[in-house]
MDTraj code that builds the backbone (N, CA, C; nanometers):
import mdtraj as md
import numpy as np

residues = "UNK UNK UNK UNK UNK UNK UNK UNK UNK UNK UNK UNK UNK UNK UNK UNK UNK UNK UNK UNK UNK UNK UNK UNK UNK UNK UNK UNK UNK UNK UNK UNK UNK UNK UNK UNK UNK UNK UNK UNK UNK UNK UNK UNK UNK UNK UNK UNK UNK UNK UNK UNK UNK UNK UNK UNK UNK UNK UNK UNK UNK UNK UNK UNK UNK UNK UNK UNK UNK UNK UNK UNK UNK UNK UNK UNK UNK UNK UNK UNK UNK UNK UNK UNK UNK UNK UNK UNK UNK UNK UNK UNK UNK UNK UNK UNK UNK UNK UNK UNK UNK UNK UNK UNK UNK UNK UNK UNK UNK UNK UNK UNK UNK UNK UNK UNK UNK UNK UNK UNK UNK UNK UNK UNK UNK UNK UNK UNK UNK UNK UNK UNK UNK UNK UNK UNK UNK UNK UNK UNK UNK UNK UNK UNK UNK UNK UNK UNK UNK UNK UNK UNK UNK UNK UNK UNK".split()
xyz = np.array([
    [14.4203, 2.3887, 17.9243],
    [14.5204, 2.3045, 17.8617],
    [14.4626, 2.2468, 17.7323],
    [14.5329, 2.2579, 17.6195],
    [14.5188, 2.2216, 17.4852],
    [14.5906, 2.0730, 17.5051],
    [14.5238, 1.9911, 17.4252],
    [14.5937, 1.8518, 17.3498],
    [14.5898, 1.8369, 17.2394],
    [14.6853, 1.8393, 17.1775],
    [14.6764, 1.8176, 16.9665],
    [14.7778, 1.7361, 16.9683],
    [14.7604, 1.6501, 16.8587],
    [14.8879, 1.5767, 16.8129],
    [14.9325, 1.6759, 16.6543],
    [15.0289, 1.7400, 16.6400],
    [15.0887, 1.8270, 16.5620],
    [15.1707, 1.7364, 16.5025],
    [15.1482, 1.7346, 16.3989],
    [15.3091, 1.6335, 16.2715],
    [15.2953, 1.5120, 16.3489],
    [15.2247, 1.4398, 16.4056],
    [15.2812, 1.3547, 16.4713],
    [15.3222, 1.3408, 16.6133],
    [15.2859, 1.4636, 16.6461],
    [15.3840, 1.4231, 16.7750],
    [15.2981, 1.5089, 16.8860],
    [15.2281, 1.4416, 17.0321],
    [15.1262, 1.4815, 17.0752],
    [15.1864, 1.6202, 17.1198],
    [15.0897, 1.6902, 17.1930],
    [15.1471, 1.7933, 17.2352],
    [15.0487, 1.8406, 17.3971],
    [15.0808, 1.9084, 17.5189],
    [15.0006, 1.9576, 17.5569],
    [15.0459, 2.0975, 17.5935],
    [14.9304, 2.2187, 17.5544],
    [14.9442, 2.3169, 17.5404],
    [14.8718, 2.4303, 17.6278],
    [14.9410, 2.5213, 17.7028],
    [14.8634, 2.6362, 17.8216],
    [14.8212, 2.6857, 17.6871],
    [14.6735, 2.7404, 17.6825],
    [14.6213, 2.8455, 17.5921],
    [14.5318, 2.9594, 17.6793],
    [14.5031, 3.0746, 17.6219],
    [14.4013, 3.1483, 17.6509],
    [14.2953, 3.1152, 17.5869],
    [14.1572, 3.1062, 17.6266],
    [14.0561, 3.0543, 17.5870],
    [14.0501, 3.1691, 17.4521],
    [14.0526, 3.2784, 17.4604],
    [14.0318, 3.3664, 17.3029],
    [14.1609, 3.3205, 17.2057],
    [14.2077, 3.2661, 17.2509],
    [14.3592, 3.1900, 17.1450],
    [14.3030, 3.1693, 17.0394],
    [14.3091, 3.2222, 16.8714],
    [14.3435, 3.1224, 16.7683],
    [14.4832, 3.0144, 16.7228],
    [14.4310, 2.8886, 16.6387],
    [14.4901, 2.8100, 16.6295],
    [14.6012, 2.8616, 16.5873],
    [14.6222, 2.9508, 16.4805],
    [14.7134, 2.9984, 16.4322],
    [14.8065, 3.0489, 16.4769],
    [14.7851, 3.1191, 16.6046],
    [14.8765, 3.1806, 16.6792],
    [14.9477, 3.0728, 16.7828],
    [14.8620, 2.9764, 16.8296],
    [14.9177, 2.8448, 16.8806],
    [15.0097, 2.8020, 16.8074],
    [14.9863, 2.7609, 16.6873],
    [15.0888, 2.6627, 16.5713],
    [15.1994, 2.7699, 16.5643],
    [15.1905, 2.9096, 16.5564],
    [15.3495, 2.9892, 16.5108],
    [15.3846, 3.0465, 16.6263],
    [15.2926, 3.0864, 16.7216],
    [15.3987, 3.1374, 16.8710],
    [15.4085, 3.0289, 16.9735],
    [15.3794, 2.9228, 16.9935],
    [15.3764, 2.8332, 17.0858],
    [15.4632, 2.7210, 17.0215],
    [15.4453, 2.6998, 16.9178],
    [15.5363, 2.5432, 16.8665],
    [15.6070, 2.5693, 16.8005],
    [15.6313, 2.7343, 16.7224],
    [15.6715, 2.7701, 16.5882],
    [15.7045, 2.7453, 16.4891],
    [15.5701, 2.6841, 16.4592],
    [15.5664, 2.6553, 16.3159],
    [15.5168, 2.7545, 16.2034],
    [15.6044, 2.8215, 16.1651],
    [15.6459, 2.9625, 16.0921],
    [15.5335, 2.9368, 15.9508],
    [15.5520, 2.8174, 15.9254],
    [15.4581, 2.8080, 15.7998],
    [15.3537, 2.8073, 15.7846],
    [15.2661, 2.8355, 15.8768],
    [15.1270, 2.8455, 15.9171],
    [15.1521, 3.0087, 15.9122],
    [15.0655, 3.0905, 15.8072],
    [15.1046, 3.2338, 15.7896],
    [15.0275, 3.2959, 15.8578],
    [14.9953, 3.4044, 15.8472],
    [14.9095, 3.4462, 15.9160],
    [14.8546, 3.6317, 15.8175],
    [14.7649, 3.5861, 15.7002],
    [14.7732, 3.6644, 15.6470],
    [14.6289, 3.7900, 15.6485],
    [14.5510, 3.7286, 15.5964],
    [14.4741, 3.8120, 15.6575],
    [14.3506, 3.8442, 15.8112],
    [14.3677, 3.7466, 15.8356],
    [14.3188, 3.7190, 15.9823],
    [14.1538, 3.7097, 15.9748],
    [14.0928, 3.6555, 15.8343],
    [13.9858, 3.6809, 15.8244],
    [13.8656, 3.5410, 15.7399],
    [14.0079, 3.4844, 15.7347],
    [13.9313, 3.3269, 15.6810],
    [13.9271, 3.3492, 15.4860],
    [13.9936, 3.4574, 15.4193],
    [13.9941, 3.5126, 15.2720],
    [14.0845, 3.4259, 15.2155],
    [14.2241, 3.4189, 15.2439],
    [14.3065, 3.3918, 15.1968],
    [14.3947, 3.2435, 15.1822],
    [14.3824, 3.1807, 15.3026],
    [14.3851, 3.0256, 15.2575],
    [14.5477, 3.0284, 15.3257],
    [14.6060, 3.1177, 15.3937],
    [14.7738, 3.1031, 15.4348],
    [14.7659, 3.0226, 15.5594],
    [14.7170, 3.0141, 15.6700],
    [14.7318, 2.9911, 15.7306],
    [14.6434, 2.8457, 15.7656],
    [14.6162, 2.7697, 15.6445],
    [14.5895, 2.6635, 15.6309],
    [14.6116, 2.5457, 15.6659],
    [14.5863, 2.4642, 15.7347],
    [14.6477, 2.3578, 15.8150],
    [14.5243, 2.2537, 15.8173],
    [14.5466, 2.0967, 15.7875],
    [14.5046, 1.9773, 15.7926],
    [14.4477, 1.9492, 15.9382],
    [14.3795, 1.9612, 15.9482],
    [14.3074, 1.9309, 16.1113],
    [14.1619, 1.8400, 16.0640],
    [14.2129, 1.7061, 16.1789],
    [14.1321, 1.5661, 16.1106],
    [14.0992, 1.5927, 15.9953],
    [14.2061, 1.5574, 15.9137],
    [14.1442, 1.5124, 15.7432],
    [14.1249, 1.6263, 15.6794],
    [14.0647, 1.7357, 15.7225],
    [14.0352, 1.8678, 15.6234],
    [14.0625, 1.9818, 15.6478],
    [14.1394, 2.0234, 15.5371],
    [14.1869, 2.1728, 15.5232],
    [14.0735, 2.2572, 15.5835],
    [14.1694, 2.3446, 15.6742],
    [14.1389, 2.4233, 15.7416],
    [14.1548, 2.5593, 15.7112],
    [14.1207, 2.6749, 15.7822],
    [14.1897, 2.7897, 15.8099],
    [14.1917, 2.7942, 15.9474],
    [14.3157, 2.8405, 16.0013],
    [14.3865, 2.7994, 16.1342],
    [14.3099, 2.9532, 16.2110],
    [14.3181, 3.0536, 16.1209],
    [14.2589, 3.1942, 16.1918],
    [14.1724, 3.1828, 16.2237],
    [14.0528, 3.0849, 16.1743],
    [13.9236, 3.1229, 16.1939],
    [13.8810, 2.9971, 16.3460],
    [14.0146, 2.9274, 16.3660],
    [13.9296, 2.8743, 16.4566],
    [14.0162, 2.9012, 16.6191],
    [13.9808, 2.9295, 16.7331],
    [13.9746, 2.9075, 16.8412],
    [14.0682, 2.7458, 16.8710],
    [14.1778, 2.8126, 16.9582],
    [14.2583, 2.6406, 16.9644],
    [14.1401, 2.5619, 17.0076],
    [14.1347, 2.6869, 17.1471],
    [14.0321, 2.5234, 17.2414],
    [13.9352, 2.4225, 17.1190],
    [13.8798, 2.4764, 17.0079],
    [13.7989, 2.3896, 16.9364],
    [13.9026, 2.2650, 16.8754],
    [14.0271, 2.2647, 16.8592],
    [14.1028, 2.2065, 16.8028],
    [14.1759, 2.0678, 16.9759],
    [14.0995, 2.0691, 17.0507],
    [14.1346, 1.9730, 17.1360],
    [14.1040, 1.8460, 17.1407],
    [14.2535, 1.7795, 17.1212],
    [14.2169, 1.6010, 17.1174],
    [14.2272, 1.5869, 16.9572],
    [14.2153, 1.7303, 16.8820],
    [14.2474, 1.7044, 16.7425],
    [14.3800, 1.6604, 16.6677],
    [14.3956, 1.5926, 16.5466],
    [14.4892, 1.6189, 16.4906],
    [14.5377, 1.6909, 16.3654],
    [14.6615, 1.7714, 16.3842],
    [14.6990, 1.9136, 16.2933],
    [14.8018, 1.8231, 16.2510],
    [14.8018, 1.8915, 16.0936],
    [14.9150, 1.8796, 15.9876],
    [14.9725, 1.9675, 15.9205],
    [15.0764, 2.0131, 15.9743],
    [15.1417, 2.1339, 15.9110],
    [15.2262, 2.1248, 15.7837],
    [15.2407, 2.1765, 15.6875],
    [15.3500, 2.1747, 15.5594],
    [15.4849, 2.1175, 15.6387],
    [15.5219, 2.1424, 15.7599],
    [15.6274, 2.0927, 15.8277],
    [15.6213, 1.9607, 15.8107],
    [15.4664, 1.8743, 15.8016],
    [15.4776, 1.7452, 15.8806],
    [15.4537, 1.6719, 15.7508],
    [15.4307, 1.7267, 15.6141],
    [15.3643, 1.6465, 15.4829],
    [15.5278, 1.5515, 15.4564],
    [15.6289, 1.6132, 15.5116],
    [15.7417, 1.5346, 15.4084],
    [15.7917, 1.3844, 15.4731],
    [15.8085, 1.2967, 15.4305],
    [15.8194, 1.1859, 15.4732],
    [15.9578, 1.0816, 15.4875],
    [16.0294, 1.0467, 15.5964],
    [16.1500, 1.0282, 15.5966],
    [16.2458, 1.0873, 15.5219],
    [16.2151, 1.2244, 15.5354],
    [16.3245, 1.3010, 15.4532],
    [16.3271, 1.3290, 15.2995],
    [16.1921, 1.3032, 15.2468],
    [16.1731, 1.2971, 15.1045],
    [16.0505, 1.3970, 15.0674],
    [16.0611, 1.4736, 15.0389],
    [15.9248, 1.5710, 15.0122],
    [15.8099, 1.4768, 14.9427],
    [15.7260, 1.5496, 14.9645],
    [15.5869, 1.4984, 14.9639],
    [15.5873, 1.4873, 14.7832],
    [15.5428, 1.4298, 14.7360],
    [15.4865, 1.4537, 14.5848],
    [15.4492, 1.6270, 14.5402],
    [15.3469, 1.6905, 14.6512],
    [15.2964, 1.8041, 14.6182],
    [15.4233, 1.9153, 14.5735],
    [15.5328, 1.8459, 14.6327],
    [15.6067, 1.9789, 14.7172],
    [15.6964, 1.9746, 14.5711],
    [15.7557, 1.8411, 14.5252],
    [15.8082, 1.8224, 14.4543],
    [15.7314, 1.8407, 14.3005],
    [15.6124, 1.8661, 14.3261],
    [15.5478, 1.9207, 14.1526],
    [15.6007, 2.0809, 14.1867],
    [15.5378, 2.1311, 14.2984],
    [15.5344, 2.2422, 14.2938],
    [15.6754, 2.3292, 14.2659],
    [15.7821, 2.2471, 14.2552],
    [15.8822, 2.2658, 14.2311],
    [15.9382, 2.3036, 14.1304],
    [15.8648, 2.1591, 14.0067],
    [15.8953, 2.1227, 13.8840],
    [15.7958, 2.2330, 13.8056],
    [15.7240, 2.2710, 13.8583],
    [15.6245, 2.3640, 13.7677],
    [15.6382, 2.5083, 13.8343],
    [15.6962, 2.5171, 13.8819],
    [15.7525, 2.6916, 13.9713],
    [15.6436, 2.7316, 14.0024],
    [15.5483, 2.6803, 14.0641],
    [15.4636, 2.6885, 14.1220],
    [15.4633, 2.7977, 14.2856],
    [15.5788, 2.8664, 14.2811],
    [15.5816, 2.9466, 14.4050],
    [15.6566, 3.0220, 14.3521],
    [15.6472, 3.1548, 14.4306],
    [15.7749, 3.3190, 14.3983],
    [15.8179, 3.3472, 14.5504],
    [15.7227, 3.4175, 14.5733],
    [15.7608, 3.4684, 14.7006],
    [15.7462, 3.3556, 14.8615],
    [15.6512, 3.2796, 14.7830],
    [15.6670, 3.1561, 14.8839],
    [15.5195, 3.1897, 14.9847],
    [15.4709, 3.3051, 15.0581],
    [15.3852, 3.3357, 15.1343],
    [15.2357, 3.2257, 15.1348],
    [15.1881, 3.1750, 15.0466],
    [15.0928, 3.1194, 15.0010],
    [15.1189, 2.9995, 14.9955],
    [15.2002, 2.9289, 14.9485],
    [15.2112, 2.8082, 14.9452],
    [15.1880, 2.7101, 15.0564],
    [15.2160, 2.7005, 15.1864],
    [15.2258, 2.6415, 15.2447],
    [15.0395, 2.6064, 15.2766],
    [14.9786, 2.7493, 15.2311],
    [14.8325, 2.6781, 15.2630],
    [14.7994, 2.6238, 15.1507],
    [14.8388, 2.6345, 15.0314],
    [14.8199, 2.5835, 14.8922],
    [14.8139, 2.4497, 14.8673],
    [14.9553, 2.3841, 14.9447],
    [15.0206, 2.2033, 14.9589],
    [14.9192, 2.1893, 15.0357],
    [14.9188, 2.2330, 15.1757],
    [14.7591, 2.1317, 15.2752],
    [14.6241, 2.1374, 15.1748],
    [14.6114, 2.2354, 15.1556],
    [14.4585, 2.2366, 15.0913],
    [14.4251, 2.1264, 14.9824],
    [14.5828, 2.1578, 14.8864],
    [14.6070, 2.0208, 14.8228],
    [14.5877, 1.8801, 14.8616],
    [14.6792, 1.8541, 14.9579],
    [14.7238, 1.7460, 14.9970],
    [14.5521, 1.6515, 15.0632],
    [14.5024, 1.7470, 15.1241],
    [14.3607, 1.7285, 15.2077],
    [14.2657, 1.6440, 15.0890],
    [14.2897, 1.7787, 14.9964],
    [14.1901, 1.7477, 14.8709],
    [14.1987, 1.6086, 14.8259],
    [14.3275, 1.6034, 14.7539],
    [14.3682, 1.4620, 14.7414],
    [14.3279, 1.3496, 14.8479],
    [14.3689, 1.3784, 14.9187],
    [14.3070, 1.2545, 15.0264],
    [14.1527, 1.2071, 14.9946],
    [14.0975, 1.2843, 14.9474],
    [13.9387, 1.2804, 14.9691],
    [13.9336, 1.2597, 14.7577],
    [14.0109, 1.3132, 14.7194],
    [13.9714, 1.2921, 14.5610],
    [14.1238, 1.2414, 14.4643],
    [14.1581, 1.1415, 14.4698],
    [14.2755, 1.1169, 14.3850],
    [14.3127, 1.1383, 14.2822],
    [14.1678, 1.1552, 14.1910],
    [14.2183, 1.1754, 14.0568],
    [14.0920, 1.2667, 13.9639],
    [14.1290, 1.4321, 14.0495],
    [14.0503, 1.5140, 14.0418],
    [14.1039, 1.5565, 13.8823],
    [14.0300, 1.5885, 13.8403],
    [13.9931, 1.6847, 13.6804],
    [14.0860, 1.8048, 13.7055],
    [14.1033, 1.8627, 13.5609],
    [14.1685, 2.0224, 13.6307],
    [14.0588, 2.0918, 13.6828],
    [13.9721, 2.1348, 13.6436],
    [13.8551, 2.1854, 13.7030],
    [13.7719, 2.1881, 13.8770],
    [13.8195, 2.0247, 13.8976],
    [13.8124, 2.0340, 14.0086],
    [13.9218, 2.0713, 14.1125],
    [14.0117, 2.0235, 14.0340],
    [14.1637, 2.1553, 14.1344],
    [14.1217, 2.2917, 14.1633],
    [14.0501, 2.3607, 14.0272],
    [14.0418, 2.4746, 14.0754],
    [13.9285, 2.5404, 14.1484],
    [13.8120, 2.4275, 14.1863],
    [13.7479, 2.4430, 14.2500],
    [13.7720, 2.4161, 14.3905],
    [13.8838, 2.3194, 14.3876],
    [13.9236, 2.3030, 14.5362],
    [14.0285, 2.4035, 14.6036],
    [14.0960, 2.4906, 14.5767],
    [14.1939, 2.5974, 14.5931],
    [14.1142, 2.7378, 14.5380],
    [13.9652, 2.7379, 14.5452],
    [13.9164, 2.8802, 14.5244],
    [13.9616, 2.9401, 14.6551],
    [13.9881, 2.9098, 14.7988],
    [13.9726, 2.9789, 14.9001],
    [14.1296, 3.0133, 14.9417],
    [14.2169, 2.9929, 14.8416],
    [14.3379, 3.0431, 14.8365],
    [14.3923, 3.1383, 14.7353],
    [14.4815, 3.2395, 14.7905],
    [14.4874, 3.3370, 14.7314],
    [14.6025, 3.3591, 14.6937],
    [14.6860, 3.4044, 14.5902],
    [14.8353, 3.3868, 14.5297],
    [14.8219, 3.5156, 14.4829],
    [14.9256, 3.6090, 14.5896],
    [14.9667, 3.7954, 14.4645],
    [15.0611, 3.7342, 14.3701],
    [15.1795, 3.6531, 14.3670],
    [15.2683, 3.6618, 14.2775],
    [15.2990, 3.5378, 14.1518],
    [15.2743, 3.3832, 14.1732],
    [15.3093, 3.3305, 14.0664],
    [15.1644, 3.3397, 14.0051],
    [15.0570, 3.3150, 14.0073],
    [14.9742, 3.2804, 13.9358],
    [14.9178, 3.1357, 13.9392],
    [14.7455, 3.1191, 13.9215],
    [14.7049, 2.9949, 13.9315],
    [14.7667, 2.9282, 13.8783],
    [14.7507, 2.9067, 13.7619],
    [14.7810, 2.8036, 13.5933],
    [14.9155, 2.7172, 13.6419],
    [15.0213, 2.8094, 13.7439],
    [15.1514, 2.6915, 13.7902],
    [15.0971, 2.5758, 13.8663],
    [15.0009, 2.6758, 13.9662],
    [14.9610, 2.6392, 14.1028],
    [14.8748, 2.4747, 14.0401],
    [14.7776, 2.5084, 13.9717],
    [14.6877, 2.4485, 13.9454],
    [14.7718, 2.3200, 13.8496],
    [14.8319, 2.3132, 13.7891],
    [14.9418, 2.2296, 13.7167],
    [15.0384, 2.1558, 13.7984],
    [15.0805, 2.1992, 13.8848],
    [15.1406, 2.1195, 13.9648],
    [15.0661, 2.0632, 14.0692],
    [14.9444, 2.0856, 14.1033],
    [14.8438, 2.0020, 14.1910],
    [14.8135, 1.8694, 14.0743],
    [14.7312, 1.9023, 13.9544],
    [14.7705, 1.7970, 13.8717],
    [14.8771, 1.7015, 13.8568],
    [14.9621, 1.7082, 13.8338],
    [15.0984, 1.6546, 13.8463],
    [15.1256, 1.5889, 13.9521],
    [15.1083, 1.6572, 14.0957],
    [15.0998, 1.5224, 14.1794],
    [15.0624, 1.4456, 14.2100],
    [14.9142, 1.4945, 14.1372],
    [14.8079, 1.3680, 14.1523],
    [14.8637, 1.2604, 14.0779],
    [14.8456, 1.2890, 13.9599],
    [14.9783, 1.1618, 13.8634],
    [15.0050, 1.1083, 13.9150],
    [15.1521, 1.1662, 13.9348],
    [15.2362, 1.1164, 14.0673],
    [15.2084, 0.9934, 14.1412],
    [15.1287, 1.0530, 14.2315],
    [15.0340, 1.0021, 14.3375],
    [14.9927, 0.8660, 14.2918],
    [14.9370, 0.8579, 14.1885],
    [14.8459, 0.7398, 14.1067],
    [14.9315, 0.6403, 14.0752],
    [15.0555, 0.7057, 14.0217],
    [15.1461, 0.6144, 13.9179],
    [15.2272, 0.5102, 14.0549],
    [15.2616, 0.6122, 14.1907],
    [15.3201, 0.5587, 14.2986],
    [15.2109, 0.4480, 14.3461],
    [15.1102, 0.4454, 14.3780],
    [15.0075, 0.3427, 14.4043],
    [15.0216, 0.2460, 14.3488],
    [15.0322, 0.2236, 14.2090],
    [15.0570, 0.0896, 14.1316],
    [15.1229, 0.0235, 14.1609],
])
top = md.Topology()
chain = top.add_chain()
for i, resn in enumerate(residues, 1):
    res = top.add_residue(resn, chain, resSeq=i)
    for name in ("N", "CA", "C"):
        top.add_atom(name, md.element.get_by_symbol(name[0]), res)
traj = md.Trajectory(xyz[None], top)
């Protein structure tokens, strides 16, 4: 038996001990936005907030994730108002096909937590372990900026 609190909301979960998290978060709770792309820890899709830091959900084993808490792109938006991230990423078309993003905002969102008012440079040092085939960094990386703003200007 697994215990996570997911978005908020505890959970207890039958797993197979060879279970990854990933497959927990999209076949057990289905949370679709947890991707599942290359199954190898490369790509950054299946990215998820577990205590405080971006994760990759493939690379870990639920059972390691017990008593933890997960944050899915499901759980960033707040009484019905998207997150800052979600809403740069918007304003700067920061997504095409969509596949990537959802580990893009956690990795973000994590980052931020830990650095508020990162440099561009350090954006793009913090999203090296994510991977985008179709819009391109320069949106990606611009609208992580931007929410930081955001972010800053809302604090005041």
């Amino acid at each position: 038996m697994l215990h996570i609190t997911v978005n908020g909301i505890s959970q207890d979960i039958h797993i197979e001990p060879n279970e990854l998290l990933v497959d927990v978060l999209r076949n057990q709770l289905g949370l679709t936005s947890v991707k599942k792309g290359c199954a190898d820890g490369e790509c950054g899709a299946c990215t998820v907030i577990l205590d405080r830091k971006a994760v990759n959900s493939c690379m870990i084993l639920a059972a390691e994730a017990d008593g933890s808490e997960i944050m899915t792109v499901e759980g960033i938006m707040r009484d019905g108002k998207l997150h800052p991230l979600q809403e740069a990423f918007i304003e700067k078309s920061a997504m095409q096909c969509g596949f990537c993003t959802s580990g893009f905002l956690l990795t973000a969102a994590a980052y931020l937590m830990e650095n508020p008012k990162p440099t561009l440079e350090e954006i793009k040092k913090a999203v090296v372990g994510n991977l985008c085939r179709c819009t391109g960094y320069a949106s990606i990386v611009n609208a992580i900026q931007l929410a930081s703003q955001n972010l800053i200007e809302k604090s005041r």
